[in-house]
Every structure is written in C-alpha cells, then in structure tokens.
C-alpha positions in Angstrom: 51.2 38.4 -30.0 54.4 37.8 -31.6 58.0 36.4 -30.2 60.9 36.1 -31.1 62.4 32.2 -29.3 64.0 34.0 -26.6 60.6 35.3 -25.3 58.8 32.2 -26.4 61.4 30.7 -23.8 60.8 33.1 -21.3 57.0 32.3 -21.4 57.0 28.7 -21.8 59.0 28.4 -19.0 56.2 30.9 -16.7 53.7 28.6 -18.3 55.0 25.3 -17.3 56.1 26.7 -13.5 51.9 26.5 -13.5 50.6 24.1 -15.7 53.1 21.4 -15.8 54.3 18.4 -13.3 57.1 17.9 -14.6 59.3 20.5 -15.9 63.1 18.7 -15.4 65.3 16.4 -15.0 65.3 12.4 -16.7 61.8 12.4 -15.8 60.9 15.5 -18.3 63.0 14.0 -21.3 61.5 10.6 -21.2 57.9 12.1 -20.8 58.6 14.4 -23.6 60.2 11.6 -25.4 56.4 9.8 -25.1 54.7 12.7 -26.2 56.9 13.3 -29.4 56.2 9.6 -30.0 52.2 10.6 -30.4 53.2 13.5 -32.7 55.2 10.9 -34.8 52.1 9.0 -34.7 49.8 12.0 -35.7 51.8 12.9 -38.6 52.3 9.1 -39.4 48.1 8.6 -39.9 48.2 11.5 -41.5 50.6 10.2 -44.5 49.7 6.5 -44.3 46.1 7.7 -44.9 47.2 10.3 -48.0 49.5 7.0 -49.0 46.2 4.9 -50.0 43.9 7.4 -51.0 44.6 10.6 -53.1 41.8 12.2 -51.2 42.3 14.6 -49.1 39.4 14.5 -47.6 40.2 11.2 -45.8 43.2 12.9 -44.0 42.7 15.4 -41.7 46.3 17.6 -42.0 44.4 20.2 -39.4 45.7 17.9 -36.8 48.9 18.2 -38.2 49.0 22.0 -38.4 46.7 22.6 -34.9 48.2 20.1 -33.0 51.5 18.3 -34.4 53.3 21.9 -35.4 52.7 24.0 -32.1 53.7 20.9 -30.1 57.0 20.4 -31.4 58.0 24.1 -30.6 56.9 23.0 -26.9 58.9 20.5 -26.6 61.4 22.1 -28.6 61.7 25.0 -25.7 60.9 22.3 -23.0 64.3 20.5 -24.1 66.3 23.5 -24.8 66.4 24.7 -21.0 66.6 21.2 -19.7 69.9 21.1 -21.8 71.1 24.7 -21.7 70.6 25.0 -25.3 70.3 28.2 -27.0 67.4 27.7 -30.0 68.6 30.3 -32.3 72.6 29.7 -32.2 71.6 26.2 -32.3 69.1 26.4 -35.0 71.4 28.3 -37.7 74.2 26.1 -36.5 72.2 23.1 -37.9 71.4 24.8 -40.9 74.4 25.2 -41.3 75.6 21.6 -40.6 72.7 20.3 -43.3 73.8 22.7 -46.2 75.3 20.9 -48.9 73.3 17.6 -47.4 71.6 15.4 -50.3 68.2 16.8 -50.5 69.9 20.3 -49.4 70.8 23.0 -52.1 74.7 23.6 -51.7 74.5 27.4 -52.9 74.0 30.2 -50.8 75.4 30.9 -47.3 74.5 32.1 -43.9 
C-alpha cells in the first residue's frame, strides 16, 4: 500500500480512534514524549555498541530500521494533528530553514 502524508494522516488517525488511549491533549505529548525517549535509547545502543566494536554483528541496526524508523513517523503524525501542523508544508519549510546549515550543502534550491 502506498501514501502519500496526507493519507498516512487520515489512517493514523482511524487507527488510533481504536487502538490508542490516548490520542490528545498534554496527556498524548508527554506520553509521546516517553516513547521517543525509548527510540533515542534504541538508536543510542545501537551506536554505543558499533562505537566499541567495528562488528556489526554485535549491533543489531534491524531494530533501528523495524522499529526506531516506522515509529518516528507515528509519532510524527500523532504530533502533527495534536498541533494542527501540516507535515508536508512543514517538512519543506524546514528543509528549507536547514539549507546553507554547516553540515548542509548551500547549492541548489526548492
């Protein structure tokens, strides 16, 4: 199935309705604020372990792509409509915002 974020809105916000306690309000953003804090911590085990060993083997970045990834863009959408926030005007908006940033190539334009 493919979706563009306006959809992926649209359904997150069907799933949640049934799946989720709490979809608003202070008590959503501080519960999503917890949840992003495990991500953090996912993709932080993830790069401490790769820090001491040059073996991949002994990091497991499936937890960062299966897990870490997909959640972000849940919480991502989960934010947006708590904050009437539009993902795509506010994504190229920021791109725009970080061009010309150190670590940013200054040539081109959106």
């Amino acid at each position: 199935m493919q979706l563009n974020l306006k959809e992926l809105m649209e359904y997150q916000n069907e799933f949640d309705k049934d799946n989720t306690e709490i979809t608003s309000g202070f008590k959503m953003v501080r519960h999503t604020t917890l949840h992003l804090a495990k991500l953090l911590g996912k993709i932080s085990e993830y790069c401490e372990t790769r820090e001491h060993t040059d073996k991949l083997k002994y990091s497991d970045p499936a937890k960062v792509k299966d897990e870490v990834i997909p959640d972000l863009l849940v919480y991502a959408l989960q934010l947006s409509r708590e904050f009437d926030v539009d993902l795509t005007e506010a994504y190229l908006k920021r791109l725009k915002v970080n061009q010309g940033k150190v670590n940013f190539k200054s040539t081109g334009s959106f």
